[in-house]
py3Dmol code that shows the C-alpha trace and the ligand (Angstrom):
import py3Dmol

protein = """\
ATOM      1  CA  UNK A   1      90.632 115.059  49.891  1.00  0.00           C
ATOM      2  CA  UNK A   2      93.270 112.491  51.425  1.00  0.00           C
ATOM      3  CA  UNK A   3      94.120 114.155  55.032  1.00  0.00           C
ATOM      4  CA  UNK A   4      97.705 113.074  56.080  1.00  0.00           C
ATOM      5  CA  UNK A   5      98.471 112.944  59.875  1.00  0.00           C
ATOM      6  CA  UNK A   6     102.384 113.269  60.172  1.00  0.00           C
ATOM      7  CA  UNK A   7     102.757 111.216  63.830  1.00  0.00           C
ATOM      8  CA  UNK A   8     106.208 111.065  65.289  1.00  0.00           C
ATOM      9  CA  UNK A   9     106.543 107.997  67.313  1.00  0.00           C
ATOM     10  CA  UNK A  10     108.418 107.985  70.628  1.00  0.00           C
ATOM     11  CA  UNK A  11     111.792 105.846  70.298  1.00  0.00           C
ATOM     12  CA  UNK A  12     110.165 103.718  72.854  1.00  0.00           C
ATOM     13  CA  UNK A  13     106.971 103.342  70.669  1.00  0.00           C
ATOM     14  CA  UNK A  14     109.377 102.979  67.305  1.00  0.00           C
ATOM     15  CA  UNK A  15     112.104 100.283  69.443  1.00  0.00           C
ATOM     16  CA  UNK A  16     110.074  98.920  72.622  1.00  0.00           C
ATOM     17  CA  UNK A  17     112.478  96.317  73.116  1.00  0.00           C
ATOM     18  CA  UNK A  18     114.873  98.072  74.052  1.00  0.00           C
ATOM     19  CA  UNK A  19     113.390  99.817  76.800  1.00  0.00           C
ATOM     20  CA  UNK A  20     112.018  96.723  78.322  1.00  0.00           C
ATOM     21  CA  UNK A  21     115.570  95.069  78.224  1.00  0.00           C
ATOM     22  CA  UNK A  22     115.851  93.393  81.658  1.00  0.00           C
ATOM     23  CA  UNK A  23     119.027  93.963  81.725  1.00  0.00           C
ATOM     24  CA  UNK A  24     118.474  97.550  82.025  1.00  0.00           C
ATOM     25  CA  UNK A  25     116.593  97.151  85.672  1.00  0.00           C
ATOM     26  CA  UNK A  26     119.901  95.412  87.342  1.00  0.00           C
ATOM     27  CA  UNK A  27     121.411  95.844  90.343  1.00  0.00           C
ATOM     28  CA  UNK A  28     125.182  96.965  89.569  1.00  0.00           C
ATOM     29  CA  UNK A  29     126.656  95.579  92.671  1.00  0.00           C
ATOM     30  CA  UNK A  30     125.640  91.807  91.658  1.00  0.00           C
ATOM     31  CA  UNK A  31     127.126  92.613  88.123  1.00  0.00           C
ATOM     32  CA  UNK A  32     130.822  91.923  87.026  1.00  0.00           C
ATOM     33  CA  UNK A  33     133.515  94.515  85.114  1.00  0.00           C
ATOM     34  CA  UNK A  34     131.963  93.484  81.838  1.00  0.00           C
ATOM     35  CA  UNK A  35     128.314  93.195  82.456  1.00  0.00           C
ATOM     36  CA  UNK A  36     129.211  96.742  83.942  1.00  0.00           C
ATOM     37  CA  UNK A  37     130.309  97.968  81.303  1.00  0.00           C
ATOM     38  CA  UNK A  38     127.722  96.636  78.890  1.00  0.00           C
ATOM     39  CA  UNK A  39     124.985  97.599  81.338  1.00  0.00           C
ATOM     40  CA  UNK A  40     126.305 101.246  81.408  1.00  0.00           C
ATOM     41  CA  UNK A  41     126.443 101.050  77.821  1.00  0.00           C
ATOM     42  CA  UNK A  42     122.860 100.024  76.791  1.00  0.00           C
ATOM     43  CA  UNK A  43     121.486 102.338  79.498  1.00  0.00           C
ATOM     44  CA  UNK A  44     122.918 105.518  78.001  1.00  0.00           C
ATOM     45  CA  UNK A  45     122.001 104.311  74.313  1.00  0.00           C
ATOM     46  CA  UNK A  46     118.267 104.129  75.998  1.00  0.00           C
ATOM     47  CA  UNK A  47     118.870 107.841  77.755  1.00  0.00           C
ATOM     48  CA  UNK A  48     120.103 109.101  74.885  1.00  0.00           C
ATOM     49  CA  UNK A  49     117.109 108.647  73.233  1.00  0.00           C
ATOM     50  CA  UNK A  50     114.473 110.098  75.980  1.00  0.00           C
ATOM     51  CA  UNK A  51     116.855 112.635  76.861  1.00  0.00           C
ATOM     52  CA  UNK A  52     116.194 113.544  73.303  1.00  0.00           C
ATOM     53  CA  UNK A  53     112.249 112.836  73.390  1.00  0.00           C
ATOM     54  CA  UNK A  54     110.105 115.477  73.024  1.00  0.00           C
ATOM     55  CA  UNK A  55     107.740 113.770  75.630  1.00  0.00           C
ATOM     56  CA  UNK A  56     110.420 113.715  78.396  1.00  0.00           C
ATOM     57  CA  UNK A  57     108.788 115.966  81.109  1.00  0.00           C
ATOM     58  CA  UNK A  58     105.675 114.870  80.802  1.00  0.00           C
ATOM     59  CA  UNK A  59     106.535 111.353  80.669  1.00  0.00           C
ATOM     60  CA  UNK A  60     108.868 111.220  83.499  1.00  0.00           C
ATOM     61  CA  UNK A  61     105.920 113.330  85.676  1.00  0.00           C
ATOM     62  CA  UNK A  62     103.350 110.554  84.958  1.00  0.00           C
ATOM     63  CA  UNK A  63     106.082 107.724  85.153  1.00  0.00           C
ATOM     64  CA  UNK A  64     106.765 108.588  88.394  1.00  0.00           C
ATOM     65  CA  UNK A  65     103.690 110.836  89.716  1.00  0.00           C
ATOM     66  CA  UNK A  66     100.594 108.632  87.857  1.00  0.00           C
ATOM     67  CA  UNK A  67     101.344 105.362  86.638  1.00  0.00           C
ATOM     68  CA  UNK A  68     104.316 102.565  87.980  1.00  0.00           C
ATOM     69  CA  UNK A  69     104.736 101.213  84.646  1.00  0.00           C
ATOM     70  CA  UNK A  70     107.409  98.233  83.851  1.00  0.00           C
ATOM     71  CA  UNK A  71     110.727  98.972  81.926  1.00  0.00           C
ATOM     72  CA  UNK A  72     113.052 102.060  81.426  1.00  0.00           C
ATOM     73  CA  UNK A  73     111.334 105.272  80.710  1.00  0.00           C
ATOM     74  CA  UNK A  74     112.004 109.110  80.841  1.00  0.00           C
ATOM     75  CA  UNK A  75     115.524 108.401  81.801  1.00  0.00           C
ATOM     76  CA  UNK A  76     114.919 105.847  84.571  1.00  0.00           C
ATOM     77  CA  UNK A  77     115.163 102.413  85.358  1.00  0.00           C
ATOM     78  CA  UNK A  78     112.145 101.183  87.440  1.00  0.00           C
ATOM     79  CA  UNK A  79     114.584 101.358  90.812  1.00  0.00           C
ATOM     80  CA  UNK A  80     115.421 105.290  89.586  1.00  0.00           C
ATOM     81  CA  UNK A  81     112.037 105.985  89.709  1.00  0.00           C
ATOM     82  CA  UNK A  82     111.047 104.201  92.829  1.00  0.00           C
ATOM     83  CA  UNK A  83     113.839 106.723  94.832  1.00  0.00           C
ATOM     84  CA  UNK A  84     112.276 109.867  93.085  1.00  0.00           C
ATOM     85  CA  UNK A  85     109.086 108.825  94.603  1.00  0.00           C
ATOM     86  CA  UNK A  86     110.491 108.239  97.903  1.00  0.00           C
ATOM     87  CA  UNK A  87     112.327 111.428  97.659  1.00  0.00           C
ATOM     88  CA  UNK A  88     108.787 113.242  97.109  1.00  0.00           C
ATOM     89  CA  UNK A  89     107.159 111.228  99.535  1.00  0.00           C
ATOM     90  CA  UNK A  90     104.621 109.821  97.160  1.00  0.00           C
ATOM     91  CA  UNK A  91     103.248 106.161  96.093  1.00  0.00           C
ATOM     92  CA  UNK A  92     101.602 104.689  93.061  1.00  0.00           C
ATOM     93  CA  UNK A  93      99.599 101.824  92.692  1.00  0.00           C
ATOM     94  CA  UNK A  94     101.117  99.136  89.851  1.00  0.00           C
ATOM     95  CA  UNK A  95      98.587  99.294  86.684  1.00  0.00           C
ATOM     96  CA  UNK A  96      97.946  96.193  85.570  1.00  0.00           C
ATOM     97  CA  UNK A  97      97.687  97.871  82.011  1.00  0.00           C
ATOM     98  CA  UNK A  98      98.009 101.693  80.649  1.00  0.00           C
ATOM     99  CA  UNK A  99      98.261 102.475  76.963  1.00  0.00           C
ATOM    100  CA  UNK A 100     101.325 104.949  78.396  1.00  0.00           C
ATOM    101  CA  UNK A 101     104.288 102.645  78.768  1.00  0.00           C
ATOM    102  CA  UNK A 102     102.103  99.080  79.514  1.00  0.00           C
ATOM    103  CA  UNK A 103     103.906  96.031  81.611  1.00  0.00           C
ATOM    104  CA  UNK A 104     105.197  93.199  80.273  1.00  0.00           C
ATOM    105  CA  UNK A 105     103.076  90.748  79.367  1.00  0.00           C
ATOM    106  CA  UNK A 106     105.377  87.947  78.186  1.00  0.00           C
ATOM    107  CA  UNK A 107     106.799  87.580  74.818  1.00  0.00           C
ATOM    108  CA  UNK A 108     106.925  83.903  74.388  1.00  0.00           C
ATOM    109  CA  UNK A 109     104.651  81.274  73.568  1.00  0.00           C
ATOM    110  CA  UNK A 110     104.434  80.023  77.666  1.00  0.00           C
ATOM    111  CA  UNK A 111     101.712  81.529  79.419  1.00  0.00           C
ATOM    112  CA  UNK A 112     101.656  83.057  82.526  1.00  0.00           C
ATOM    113  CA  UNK A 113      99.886  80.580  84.284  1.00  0.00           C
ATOM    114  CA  UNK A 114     102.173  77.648  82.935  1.00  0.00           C
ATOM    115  CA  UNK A 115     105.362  79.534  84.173  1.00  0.00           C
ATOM    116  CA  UNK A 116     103.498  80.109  87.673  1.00  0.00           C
ATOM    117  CA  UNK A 117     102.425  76.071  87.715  1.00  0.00           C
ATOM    118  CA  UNK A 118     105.467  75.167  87.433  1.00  0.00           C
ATOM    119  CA  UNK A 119     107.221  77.682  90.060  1.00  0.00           C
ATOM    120  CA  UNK A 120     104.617  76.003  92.070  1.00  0.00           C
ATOM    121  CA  UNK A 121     105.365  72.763  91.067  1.00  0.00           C
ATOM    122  CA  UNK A 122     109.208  72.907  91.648  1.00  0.00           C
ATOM    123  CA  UNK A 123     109.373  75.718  94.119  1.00  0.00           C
ATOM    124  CA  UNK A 124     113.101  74.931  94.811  1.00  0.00           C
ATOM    125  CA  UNK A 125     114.054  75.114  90.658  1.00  0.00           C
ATOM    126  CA  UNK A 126     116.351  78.013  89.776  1.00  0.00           C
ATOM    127  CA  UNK A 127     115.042  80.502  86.925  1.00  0.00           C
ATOM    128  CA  UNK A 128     117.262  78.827  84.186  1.00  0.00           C
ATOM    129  CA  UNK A 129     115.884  75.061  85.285  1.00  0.00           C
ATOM    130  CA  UNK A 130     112.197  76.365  85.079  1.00  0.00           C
ATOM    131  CA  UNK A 131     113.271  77.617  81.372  1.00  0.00           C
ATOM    132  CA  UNK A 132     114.403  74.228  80.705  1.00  0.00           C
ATOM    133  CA  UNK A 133     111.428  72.657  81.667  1.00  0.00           C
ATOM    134  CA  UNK A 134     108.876  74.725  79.729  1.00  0.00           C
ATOM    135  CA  UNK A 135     111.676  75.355  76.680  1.00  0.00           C
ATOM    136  CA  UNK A 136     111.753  79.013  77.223  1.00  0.00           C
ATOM    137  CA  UNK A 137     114.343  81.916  77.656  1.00  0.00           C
ATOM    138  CA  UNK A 138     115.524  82.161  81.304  1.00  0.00           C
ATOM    139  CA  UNK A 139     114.052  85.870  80.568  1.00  0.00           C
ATOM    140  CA  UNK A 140     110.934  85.176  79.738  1.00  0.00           C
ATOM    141  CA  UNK A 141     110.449  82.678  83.625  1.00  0.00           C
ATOM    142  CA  UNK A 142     111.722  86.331  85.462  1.00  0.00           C
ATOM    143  CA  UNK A 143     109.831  88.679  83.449  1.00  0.00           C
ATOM    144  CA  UNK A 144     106.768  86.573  84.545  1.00  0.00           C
ATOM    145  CA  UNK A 145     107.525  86.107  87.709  1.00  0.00           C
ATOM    146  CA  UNK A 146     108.374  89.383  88.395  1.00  0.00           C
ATOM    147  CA  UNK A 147     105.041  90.290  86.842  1.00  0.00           C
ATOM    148  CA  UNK A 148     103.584  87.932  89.558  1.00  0.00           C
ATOM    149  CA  UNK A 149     105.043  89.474  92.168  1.00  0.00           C
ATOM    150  CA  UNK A 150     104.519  92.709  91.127  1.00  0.00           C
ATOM    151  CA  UNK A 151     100.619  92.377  90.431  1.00  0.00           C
ATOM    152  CA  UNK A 152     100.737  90.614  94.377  1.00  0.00           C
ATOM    153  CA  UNK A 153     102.568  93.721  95.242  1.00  0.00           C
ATOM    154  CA  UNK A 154      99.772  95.998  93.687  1.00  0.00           C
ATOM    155  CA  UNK A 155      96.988  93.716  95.275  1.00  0.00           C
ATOM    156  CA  UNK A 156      98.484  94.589  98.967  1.00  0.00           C
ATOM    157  CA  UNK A 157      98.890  98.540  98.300  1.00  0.00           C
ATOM    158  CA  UNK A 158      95.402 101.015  98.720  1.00  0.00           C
ATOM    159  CA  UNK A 159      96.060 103.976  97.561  1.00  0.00           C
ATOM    160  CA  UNK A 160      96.405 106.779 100.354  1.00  0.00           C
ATOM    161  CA  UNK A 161      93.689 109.809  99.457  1.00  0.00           C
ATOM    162  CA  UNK A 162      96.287 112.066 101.352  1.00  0.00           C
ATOM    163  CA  UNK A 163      98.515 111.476  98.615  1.00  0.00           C
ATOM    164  CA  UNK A 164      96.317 112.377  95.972  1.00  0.00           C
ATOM    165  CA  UNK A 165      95.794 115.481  97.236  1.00  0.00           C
ATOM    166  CA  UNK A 166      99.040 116.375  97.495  1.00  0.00           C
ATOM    167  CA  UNK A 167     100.742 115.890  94.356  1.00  0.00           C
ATOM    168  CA  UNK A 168     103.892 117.178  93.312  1.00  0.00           C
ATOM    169  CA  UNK A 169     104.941 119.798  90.867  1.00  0.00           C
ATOM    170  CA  UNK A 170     106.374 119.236  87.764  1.00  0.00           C
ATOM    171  CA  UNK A 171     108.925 121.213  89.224  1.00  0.00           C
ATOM    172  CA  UNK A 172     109.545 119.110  91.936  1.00  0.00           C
ATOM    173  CA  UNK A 173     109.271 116.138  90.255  1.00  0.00           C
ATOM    174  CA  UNK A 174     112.566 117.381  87.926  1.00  0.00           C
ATOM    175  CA  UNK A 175     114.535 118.825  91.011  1.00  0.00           C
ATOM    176  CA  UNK A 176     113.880 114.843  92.178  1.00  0.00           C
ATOM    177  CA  UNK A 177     115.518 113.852  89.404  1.00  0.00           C
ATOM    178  CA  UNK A 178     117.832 115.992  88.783  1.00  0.00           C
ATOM    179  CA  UNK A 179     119.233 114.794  92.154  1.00  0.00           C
ATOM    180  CA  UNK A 180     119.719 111.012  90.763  1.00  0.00           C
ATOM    181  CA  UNK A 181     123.227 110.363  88.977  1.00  0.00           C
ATOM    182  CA  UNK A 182     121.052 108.537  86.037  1.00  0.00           C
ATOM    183  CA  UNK A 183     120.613 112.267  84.764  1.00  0.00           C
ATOM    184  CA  UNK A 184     124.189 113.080  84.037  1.00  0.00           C
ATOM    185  CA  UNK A 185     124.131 109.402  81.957  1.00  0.00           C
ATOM    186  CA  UNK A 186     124.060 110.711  78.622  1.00  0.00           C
TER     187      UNK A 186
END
"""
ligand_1 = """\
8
LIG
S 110.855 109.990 77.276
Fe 109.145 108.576 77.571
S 107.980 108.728 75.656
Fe 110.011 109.520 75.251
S 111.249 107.796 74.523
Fe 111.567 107.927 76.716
S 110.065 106.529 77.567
Fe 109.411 106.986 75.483
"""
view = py3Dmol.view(width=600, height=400)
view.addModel(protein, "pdb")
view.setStyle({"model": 0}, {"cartoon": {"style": "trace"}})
view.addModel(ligand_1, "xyz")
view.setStyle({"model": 1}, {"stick": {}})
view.zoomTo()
view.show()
C-alpha cells in the first residue's frame, strides 16, 4: 500500500528568500523615494502571502511570544515584532537555531569567522570594502555581522522567570498587532 502525505508548504518554506530579504528589515527614514517605493512594494508581496497563510496566528504568537527568529514572518519585519513585544511588555531570548523560522546562517562561501577576522582586522572598513576584500556580496558582510551582534546580544539577555509566567494571550498578542500600521499593508 503506497501512503501519500499531501503537505502544503508555507510560502516561506516554498520561497525562503524572500522572507529573509534584508531589504525587508530597513529603516524607511534612511531610504530614498525609490528605495521607498520598492521597499513598500516587496513588503506587501511578502504580507500578502502570510496574510494568506494558514499558519498566521500561530506563527505570529510564537514569532513574537516564543522564539526571536531572523527575517520577515507573520506579517512583520523583525523591528514590527520587537514593538509588539514592547507593547505586551514581554522579552525573548535570540535562538541561535529553531526549525520554526531559523536565522541566517550565511549564504556564501565566506565563513563567519573569516567575515569577523577581517572586521577585526580593518575595524575602520565600511561593509562594501570588507566585501571587496573577501569577494563577497556587501549582503552577505551585514547579514553576518548582524548575526554577530545579535548572538552577543542574546549572550547578555537571561531570561526573566516573571515573564514566563505571564505570557500573553493569543488574543492579546493580535490586538498588539493589530495596533501596528504593517497590518493594513496588504
Ligand atoms: S505566516 Fe509564518 S508560516 Fe506562514 S508564510 Fe508567513 S512566515 Fe511563513
Amino acid at each position: 500500500m503506497t501512503i501519500v502525505v499531501d503537505t502544503i508548504l508555507p510560502p516561506c518554506a516554498d520561497s525562503p528568500e524572500a522572507f529573509l530579504d534584508e531589504s525587508l528589515q530597513a529603516t524607511v527614514t534612511t531610504l530614498n523615494a525609490a528605495e521607498r517605493e520598492r521597499l513598500k512594494a516587496t513588503k506587501a508581496a511578502v504580507h500578502r502571502q502570510c496574510a494568506g497563510c494558514p499558519l498566521l496566528v500561530d506563527c505570529l504568537y510564537r514569532a513574537v511570544v516564543e522564539v526571536d527568529v531572523s527575517g520577515y514572518a507573520a506579517c512583520t519585519t523583525e523591528s514590527e515584532r520587537a514593538l509588539i513585544r514592547e507593547s505586551l511588555g514581554i522579552e525573548v531570548v535570540r535562538s541561535t537555531l529553531t526549525p520554526y523560522g531559523a536565522p541566517r546562517v550565511g549564504g556564501g562561501p565566506v565563513s563567519h569567522e573569516a567575515v569577523l577576522t577581517s572586521r577585526q582586522a580593518y575595524p575602520k572598513d565600511t561593509c562594501q570594502q570588507l566585501a571587496e576584500r573577501l569577494g563577497c556580496s556587501t549582503s552577505t558582510i551585514k547579514r553576518h555581522l548582524r548575526r554577530d551582534r545579535e548572538q552577543r546580544e542574546a549572550d547578555a539577555v537571561r531570561p526573566d522567570p516573571t515573564v514566563v509566567a505571564n505570557l500573553p494571550t493569543i488574543d492579546e498578542v493580535l490586538d498588539a498587532f493589530d495596533a501596528l500600521e504593517t497590518s493594513q499593508v496588504a
